[in-house]
C-alpha positions in Angstrom: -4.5 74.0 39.1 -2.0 76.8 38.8 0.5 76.1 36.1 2.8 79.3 37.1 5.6 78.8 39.0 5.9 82.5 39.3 3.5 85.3 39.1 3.8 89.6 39.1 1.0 91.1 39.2 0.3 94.7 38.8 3.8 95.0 40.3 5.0 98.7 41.1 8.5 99.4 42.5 10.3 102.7 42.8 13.6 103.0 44.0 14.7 107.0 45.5 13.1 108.9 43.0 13.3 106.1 40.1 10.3 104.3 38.9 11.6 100.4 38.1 8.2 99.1 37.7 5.2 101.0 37.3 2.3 97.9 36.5 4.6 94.7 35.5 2.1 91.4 35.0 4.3 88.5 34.2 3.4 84.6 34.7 6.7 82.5 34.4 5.2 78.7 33.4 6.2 75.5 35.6 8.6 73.1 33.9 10.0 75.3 31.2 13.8 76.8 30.3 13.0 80.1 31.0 15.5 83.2 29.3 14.8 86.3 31.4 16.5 88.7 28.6 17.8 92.5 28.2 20.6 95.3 28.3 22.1 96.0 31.6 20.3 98.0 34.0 16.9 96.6 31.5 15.3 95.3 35.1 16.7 91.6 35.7 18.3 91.7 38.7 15.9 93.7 40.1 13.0 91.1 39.3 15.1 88.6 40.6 15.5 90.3 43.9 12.1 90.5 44.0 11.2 86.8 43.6 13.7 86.2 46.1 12.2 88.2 48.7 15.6 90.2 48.9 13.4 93.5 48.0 9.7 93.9 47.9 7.3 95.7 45.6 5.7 98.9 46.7 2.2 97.5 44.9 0.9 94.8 43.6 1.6 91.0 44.3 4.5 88.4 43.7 3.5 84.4 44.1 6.0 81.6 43.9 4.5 78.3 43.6 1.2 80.0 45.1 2.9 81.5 47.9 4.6 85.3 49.1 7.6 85.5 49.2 9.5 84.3 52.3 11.1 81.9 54.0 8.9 78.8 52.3 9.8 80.0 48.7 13.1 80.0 49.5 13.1 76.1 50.6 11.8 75.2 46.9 14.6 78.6 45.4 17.9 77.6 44.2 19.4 81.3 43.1 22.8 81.9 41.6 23.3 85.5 41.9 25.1 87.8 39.6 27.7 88.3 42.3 30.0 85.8 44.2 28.5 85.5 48.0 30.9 82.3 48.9 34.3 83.2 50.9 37.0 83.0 49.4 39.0 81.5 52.4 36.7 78.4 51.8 38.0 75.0 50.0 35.6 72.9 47.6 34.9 70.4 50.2 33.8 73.1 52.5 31.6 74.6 50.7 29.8 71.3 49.9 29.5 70.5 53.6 28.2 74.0 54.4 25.2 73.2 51.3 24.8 70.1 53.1 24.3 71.0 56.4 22.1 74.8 55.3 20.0 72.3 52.7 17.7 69.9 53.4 17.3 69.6 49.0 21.1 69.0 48.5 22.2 65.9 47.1 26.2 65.8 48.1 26.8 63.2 45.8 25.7 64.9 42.7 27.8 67.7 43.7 31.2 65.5 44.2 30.0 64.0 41.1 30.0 67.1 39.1 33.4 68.5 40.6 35.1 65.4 39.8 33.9 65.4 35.9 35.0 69.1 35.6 38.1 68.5 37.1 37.6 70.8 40.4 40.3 70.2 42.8 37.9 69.7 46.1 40.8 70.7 48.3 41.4 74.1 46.9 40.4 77.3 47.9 38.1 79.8 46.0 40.7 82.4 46.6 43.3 80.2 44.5 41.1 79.8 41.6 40.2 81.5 38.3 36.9 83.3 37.9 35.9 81.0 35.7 36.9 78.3 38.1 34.7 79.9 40.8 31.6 80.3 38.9 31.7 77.0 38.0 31.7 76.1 41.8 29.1 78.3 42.8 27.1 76.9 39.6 27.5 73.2 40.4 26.1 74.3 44.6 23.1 75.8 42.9 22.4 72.8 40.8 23.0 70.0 43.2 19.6 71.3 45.0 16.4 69.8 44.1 14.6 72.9 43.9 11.2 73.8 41.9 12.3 76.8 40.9 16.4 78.0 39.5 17.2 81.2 38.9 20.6 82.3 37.6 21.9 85.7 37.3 24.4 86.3 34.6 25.5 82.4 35.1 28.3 82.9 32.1 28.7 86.9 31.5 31.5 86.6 33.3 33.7 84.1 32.0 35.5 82.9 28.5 33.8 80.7 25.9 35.3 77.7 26.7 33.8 77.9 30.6 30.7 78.5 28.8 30.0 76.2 27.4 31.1 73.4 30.0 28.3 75.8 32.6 25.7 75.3 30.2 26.5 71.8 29.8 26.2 71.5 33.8 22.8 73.1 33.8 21.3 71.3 30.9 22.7 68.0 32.2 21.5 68.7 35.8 18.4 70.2 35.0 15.1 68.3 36.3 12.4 69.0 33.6 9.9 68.9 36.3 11.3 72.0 37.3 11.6 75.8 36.0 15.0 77.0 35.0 15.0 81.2 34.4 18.2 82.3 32.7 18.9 86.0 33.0 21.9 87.1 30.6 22.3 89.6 27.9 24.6 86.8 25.9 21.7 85.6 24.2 23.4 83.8 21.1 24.7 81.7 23.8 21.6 80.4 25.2 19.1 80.8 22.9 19.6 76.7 21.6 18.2 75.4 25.6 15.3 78.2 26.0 11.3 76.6 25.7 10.2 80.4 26.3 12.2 83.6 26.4 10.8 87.2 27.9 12.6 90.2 26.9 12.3 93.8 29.4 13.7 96.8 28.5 13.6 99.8 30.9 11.5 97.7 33.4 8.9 96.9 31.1 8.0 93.7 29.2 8.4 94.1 25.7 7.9 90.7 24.3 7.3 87.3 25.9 6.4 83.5 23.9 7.7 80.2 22.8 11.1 80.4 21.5 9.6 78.1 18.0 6.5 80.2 17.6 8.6 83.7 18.2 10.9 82.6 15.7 8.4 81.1 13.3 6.4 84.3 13.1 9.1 87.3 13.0 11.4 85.0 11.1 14.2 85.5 12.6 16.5 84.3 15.7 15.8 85.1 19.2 19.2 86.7 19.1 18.3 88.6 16.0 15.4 90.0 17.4 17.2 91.0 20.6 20.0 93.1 18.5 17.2 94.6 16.9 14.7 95.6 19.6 17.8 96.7 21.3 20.2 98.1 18.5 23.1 96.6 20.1 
């Protein structure tokens, strides 16, 4: 039994004449809160991309639950990219009728359920809304799925304190622990508290990866310690 819900092996990617990844191995456990961690332009969104099937590797081989890439992982995939893709012309209870009808995984009623307790006007329209306001949409869409696997780009990089911490309350609170939850962000003070595991890459290369307890127990420091350090930032 495979107890990876995501695999890279001997991945090599190269975009015009930049190398990204020249032999990434990573294995990404099932049923663990997951921070995918680093500077900007470190490699994230790219990896991301590449479980998603929205690039693919020049070499080597990407599994998702024991499959490529395709149309099957994305039926078990609930991504939130970095970057809005919802129009802003849409109201709330559009948007959840659209989720509906595109996914057979979403459960309508948590969705409502989670609008109503952050106090999300289902009648509005993105274009009317703060940014924080929006991300918190497009975060609630991407939970109410009963997927295996969630991966969120940047899910609070973009907005105040305050919204972050009601967005991390929405994951934590909608997270199923029978799934895998990977958190990419560079705010790692702020999510370091919900991690099991935490990988850190740096110019497209994995420079550490373990359990958040051990990593701390043995350098003796925090996660977000470590990061400013490894990174000098």
């Amino acid at each position: 039994m495979n107890d990876n819900i995501v695999e890279f092996k001997n991945i090599y990617k190269k975009y015009g004449n930049k190398e990204l990844f020249t032999d990434m191995n990573l294995d990404i456990p099932k049923g663990k809160i997951v921070g995918l961690l680093g500077p900007n332009g470190s490699g994230k969104s790219t990896m991301i991309k590449l479980m998603n099937g929205l690039l693919h590797p020049d070499k080597g081989e990407i599994n998702i639950n024991n499959m490529k890439p395709s149309i099957e992982t994305k039926k078990i995939i609930s991504y939130l990219p970095e970057r809005t893709y919802l129009n802003d012309w849409m109201k709330v209870k559009d948007l959840v009728e659209f989720f509906e009808d595109f996914y057979s995984d979403f459960d309508k009623d948590k969705a409502e359920d989670m609008i109503k307790s952050l106090d999300i006007d289902i009648n509005e329209k993105l274009k009317t809304m703060s940014k924080g306001t929006k991300e918190k949409v497009q975060l609630i869409l991407v939970m109410s799925r009963k997927s295996d696997l969630y991966i969120l780009d940047e899910p609070i990089g973009g907005v105040d304190p305050a919204a972050r911490a009601y967005i991390l309350k929405t994951i934590i609170k909608n997270y199923s622990e029978e799934s895998t939850l990977l958190i990419a962000t560079h705010l790692i003070s702020e999510i370091e508290n919900i991690c099991d595991e935490v990988i850190f890459i740096s110019k497209g290369k994995i420079v550490l990866q373990g359990d958040v307890d051990e990593i701390r127990e043995e350098k003796g420091k925090s996660i977000d310690a470590l990061f400013r350090e490894e990174f000098e930032c």
